[in-house]
C-alpha positions in Angstrom: 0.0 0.0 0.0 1.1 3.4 -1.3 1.9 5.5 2.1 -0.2 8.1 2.9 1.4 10.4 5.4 4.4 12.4 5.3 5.4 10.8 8.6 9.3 11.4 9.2 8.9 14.1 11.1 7.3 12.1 13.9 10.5 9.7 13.2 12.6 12.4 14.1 10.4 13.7 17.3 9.8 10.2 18.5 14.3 10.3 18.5 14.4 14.1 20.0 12.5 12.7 23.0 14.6 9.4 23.0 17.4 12.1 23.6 15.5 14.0 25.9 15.2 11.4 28.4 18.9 10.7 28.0 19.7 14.0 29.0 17.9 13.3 32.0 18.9 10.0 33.0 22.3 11.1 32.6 21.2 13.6 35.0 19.9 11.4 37.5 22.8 9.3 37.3 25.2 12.0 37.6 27.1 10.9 34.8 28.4 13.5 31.8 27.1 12.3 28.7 27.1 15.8 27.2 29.6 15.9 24.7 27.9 12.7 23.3 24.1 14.4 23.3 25.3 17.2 21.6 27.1 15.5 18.6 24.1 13.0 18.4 22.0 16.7 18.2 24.6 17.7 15.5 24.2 14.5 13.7 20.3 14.2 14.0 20.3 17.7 12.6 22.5 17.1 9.3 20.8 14.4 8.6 17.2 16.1 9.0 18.3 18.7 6.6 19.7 15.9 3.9 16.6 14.3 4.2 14.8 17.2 3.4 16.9 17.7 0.0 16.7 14.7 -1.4 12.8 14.2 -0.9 10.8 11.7 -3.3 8.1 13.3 -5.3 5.9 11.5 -3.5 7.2 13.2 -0.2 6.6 16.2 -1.6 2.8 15.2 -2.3 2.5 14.5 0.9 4.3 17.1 2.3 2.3 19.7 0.2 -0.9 18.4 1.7 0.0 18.9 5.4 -2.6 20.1 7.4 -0.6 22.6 9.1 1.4 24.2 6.1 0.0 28.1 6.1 -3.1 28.5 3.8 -4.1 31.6 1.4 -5.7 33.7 4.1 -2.4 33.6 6.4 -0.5 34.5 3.0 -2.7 37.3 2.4 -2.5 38.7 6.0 1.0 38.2 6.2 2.2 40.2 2.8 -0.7 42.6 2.7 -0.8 45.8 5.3 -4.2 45.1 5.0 -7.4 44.0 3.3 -10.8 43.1 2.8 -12.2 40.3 1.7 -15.8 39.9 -0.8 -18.0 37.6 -0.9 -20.3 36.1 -3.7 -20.3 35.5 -7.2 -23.5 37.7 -7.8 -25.7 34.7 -9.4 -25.6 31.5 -7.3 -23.7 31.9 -3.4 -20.6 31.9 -1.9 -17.8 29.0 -2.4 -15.9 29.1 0.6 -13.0 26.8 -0.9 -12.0 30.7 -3.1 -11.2 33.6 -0.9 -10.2 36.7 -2.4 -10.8 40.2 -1.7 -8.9 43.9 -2.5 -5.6 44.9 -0.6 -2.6 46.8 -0.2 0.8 45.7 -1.1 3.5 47.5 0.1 1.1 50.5 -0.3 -0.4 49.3 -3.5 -3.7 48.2 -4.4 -4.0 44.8 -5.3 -7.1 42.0 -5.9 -5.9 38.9 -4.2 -7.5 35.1 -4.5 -6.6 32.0 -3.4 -8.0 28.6 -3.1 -8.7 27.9 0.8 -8.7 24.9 3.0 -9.1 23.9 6.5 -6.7 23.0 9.1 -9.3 20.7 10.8 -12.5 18.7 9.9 -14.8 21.7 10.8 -13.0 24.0 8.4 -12.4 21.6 5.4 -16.0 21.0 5.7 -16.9 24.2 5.9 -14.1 24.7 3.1 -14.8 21.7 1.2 -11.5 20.7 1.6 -10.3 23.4 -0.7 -12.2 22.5 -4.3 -14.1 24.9 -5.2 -17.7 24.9 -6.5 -18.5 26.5 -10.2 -19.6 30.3 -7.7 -15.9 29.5 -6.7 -14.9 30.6 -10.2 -17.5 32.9 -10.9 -16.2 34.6 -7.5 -13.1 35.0 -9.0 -14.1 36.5 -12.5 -16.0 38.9 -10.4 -12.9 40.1 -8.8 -10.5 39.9 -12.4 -12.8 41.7 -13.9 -13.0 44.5 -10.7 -9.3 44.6 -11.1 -9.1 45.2 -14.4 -11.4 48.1 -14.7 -9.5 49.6 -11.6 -6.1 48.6 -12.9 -4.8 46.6 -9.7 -2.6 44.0 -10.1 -3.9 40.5 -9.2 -2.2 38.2 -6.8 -3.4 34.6 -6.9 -2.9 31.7 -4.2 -2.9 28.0 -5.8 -3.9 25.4 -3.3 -6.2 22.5 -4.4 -6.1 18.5 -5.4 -9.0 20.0 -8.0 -11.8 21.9 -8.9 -15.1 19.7 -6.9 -16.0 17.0 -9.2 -20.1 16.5 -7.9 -23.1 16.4 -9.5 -24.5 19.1 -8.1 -21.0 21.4 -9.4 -21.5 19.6 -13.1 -24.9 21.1 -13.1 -23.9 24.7 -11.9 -21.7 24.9 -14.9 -17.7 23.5 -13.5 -16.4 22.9 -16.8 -17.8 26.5 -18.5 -16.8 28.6 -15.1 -13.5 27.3 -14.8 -13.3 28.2 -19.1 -13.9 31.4 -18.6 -11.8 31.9 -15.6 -8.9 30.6 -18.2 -10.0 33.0 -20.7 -10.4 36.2 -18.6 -6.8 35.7 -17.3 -5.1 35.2 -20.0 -6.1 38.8 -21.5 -6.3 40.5 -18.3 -4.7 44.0 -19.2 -2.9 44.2 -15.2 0.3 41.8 -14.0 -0.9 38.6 -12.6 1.4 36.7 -10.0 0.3 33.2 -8.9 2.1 31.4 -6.2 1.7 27.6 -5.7 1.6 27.4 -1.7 0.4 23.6 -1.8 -0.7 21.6 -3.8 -2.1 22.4 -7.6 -4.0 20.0 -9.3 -6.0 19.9 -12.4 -8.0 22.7 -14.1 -9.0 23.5 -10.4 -5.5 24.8 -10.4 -5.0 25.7 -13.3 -8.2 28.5 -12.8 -5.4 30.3 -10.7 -2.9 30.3 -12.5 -2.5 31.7 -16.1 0.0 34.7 -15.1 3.0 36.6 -16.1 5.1 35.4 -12.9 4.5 31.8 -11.5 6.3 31.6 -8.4 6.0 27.6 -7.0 7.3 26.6 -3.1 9.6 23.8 -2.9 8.0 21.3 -1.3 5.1 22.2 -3.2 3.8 20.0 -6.6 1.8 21.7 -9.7 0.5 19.2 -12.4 -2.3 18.0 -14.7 -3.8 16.0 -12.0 -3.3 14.4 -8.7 -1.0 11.4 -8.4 -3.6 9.4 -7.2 -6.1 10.5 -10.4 -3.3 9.6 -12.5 -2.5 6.4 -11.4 -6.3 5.1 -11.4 -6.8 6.4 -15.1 -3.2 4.8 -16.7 -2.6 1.8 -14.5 -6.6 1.3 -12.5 -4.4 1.0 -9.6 -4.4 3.8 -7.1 -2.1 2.4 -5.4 0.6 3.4 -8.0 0.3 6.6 -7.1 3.7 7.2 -5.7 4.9 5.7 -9.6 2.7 8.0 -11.2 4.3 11.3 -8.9 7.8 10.7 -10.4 6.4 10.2 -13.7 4.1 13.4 -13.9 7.4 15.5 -12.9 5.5 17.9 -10.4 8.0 19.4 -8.1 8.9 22.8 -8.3 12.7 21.4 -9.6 11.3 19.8 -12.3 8.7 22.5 -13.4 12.0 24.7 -13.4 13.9 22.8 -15.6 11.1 23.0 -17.9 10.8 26.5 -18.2 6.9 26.7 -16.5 7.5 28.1 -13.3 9.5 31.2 -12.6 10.9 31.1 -8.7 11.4 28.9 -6.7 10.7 30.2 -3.0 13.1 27.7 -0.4 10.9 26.6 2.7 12.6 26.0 5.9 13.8 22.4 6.8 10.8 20.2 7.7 8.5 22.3 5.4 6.2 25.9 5.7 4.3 24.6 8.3 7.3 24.6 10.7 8.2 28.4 10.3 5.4 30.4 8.3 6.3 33.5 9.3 10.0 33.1 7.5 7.8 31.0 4.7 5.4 34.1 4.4 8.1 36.6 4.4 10.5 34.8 1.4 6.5 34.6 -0.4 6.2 38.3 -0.2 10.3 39.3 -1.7 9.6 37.2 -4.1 6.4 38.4 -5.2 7.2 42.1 -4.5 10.7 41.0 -7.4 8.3 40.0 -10.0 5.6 41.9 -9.7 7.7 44.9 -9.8 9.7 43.4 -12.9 6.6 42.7 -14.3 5.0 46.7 -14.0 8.6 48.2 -15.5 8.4 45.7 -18.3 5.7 47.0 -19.5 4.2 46.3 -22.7 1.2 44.1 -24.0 0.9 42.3 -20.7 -1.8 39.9 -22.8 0.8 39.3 -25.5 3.5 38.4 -23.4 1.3 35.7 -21.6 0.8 34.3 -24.6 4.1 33.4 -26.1 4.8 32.7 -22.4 2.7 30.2 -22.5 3.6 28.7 -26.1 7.2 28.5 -24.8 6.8 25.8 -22.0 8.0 22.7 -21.5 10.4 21.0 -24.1 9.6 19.5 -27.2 11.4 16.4 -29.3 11.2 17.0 -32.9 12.7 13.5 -34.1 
């Protein structure tokens, strides 16, 4: 069975306490193990940190998907001075899997929307686990559209397995809203800069993330579809899934390589969740560097998307 937790931080806990109670028994017993402890600290430590460069893809799934890595709200309240969100897509309700709203950025008005999901079972309910409904996407044209007429640049979140795939979404209209959300970006008129803080999956992702700057986290993944939708499509066999995440080549190194993403923003050792204030802080330099290469660029924003976009990945010929 394909493992599905990122678990080796509880390895390396389950050995600090191990160490911890050492340091006490040696204590007790009034014999000086220190110099031992502290190279078996040292040790524990380099080898934490090796660990943590050489993850699988598959690890990096996982890791991506941590319940405690910092979501799109804590992004947006950590880089904006401030902002307010808006609610509603004006025709159906309001998906709470999309936030977005209007704020500043170092003193600059921006629009800012992200896919949201919850750090417990009450808020992924409540969030639907971060897939968003059809008036998820209609949210966010509504707020494009806003930006566009008041020229704000647009700052986008990524972090979903998917757009929902239920009935009741299929009859709202997924497929069209999620269209048009694709079609509305790529001629929006003001710089777009999409960051992948988790996991990006599908078209749900994909929604987010036509821009001029894509900016992906290291331990995050960005690809067609989830490992796990992958595998049960090729092979019928979910449990290939861990196959299927070195095949799809989703890590922020290998979306690099092949000229899709832009940056590629270094999270502390054991992932964002273990330092988002540092996390949130590298987020906002390196949106603040695009975006502001972006704006004294100038140009036909729309244009350059375009042949952005045709330029991607690499192609064989023979």
């Amino acid at each position: 069975m394909v493992k599905r937790q990122f678990d080796y931080e509880d390895k390396y806990e389950n050995i600090q306490d191990k160490i911890k109670e050492l340091v006490e028994l040696s204590g007790s017993l009034d014999f000086d193990l220190s110099g031992e402890i502290k190279y078996l600290e040292s040790k524990l430590q380099a080898i934490r940190e090796i660990k943590y460069q050489n993850l699988t893809p598959w690890e990096k799934v996982l890791l991506a998907r941590h319940a405690e890595r910092p979501t799109t709200i804590q992004y947006i309240e950590g880089i904006c001075d401030e902002w307010i969100e808006l609610h509603g897509d004006r025709m159906y309700g309001d998906d709470q899997a999309v936030v977005g709203g209007i704020g500043t950025f170092n003193g600059m008005p921006v629009t800012v929307l992200g896919h949201q999901r919850g750090k417990d079972t009450n808020e992924n309910i409540k969030r639907n686990f971060g897939m968003p409904h059809p008036e998820g996407y209609r949210k966010v044209q509504r707020l494009l559209n806003q930006a566009e007429k008041f020229g704000r640049p647009v700052l986008t979140f990524i972090d979903t397995q998917g757009a929902y795939p239920g009935a009741g979404a299929e009859e709202r209209g997924q497929p069209l809203a999620i269209a048009q959300d694709l079609m509305l970006l790529s001629g929006l008129k003001v710089p777009i800069i999409s960051t992948v803080i988790g996991e990006g999956g599908s078209g749900g992702a994909l929604a987010l993330g036509v821009c001029d700057r894509l900016i992906m986290l290291s331990n995050s993944v960005f690809s067609v579809a989830s490992a796990e939708t992958c595998a049960s499509i090729l092979t019928k066999d979910v449990n290939r899934a861990e196959d299927m995440a070195e095949a799809l080549k989703l890590t922020a190194k290998d979306l690099k390589e092949l000229d899709i993403i832009d940056e590629i923003v270094p999270e502390p050792v054991g992932g964002a969740h273990t330092d988002p204030g540092e996390t949130i802080a590298l987020v906002k330099e390196a949106i603040a560097r695009n975006l502001y290469e972006v704006m004294e660029n100038g140009g036909d924003l729309a244009e350059q998307r375009y042949r952005r976009l045709r330029a991607m990945g690499r192609f064989n010929t023979k």
